[in-house]
C-alpha positions as CSV (number, residue, x, y, z in Angstrom):
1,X,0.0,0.0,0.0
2,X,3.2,2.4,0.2
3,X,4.0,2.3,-3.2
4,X,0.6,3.7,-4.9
5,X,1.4,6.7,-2.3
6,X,4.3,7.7,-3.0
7,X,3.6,7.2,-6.7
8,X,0.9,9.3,-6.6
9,X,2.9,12.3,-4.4
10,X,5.8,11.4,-7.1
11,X,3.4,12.2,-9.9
12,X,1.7,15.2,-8.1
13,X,5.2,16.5,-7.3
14,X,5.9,16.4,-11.2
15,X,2.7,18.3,-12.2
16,X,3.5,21.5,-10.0
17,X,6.5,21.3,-11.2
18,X,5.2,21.2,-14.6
19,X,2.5,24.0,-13.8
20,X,5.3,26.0,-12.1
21,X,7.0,26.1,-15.2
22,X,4.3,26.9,-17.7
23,X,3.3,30.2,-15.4
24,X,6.8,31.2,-14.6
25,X,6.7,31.2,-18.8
26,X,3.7,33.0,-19.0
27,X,5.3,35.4,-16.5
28,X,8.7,35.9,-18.5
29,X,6.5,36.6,-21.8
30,X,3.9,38.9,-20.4
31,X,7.4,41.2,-19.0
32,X,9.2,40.7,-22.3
33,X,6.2,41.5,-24.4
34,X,5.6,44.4,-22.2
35,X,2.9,47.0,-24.1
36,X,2.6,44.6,-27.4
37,X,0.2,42.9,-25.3
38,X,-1.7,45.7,-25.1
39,X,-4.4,44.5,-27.7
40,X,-5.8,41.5,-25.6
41,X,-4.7,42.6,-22.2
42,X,-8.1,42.0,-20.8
43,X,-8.7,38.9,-21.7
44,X,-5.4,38.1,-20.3
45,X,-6.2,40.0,-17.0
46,X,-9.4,37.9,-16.8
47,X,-7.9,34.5,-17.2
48,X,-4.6,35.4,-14.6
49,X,-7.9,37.0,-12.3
50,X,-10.0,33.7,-12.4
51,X,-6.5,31.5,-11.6
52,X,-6.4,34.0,-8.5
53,X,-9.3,33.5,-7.8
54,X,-8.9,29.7,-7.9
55,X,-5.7,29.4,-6.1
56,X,-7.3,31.6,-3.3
57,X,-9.4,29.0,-1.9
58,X,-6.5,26.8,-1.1
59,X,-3.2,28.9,-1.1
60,X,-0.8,25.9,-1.3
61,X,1.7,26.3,-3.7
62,X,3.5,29.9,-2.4
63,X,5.5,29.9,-5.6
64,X,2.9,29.4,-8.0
65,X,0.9,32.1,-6.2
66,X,4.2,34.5,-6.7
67,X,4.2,34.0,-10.3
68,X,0.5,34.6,-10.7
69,X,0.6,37.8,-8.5
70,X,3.7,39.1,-10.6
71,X,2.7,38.4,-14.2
72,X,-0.9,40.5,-13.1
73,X,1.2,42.9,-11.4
74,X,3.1,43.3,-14.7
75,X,0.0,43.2,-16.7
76,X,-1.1,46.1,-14.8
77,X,1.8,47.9,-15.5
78,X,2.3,48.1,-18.8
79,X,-1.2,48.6,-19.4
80,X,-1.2,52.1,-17.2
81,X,1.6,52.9,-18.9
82,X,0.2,52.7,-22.0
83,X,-2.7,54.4,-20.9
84,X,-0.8,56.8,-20.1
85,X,-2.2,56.6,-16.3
86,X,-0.9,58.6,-13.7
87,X,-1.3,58.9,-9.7
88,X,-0.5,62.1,-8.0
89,X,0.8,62.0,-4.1
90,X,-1.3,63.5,-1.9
């Protein structure tokens, strides 16, 4: 009966490290691509929004979460910049 465990932690352990990898991607393109991503930047912010929104329930994975939060942080900020948004100190 140990061996189907830790097969199965094995295997589990693979796909977040697989998943790890595909965001980190995602995360690397959407700072390289910076404002050329302009043009679907919302349905972009809505997918990386729902994943949040996901993950939230069950925070497990701290990296995973870091990527998530950085490649909609980045989102963010190449889209104001485009915009052309500004914030004033009060």
């Amino acid at each position: 009966m140990c061996v189907p465990v830790v097969k199965q932690n094995t295997y589990q352990a693979r796909n977040i490290d697989i998943i790890i990898i595909i965001i980190k991607g995602a995360m690397r393109v959407i700072v390289t691509a910076r404002q050329t991503l302009t043009p679907g930047y919302e349905r972009t912010l809505q997918r990386l929004v729902g994943i949040l929104g996901v993950i939230s329930k069950n925070p497990s994975n701290p990296n995973f979460d870091q990527f998530i939060f950085e490649s909609i942080s980045a989102l963010m900020r190449y889209e104001m910049i485009t915009l052309n948004f500004s914030f004033s100190p009060r």
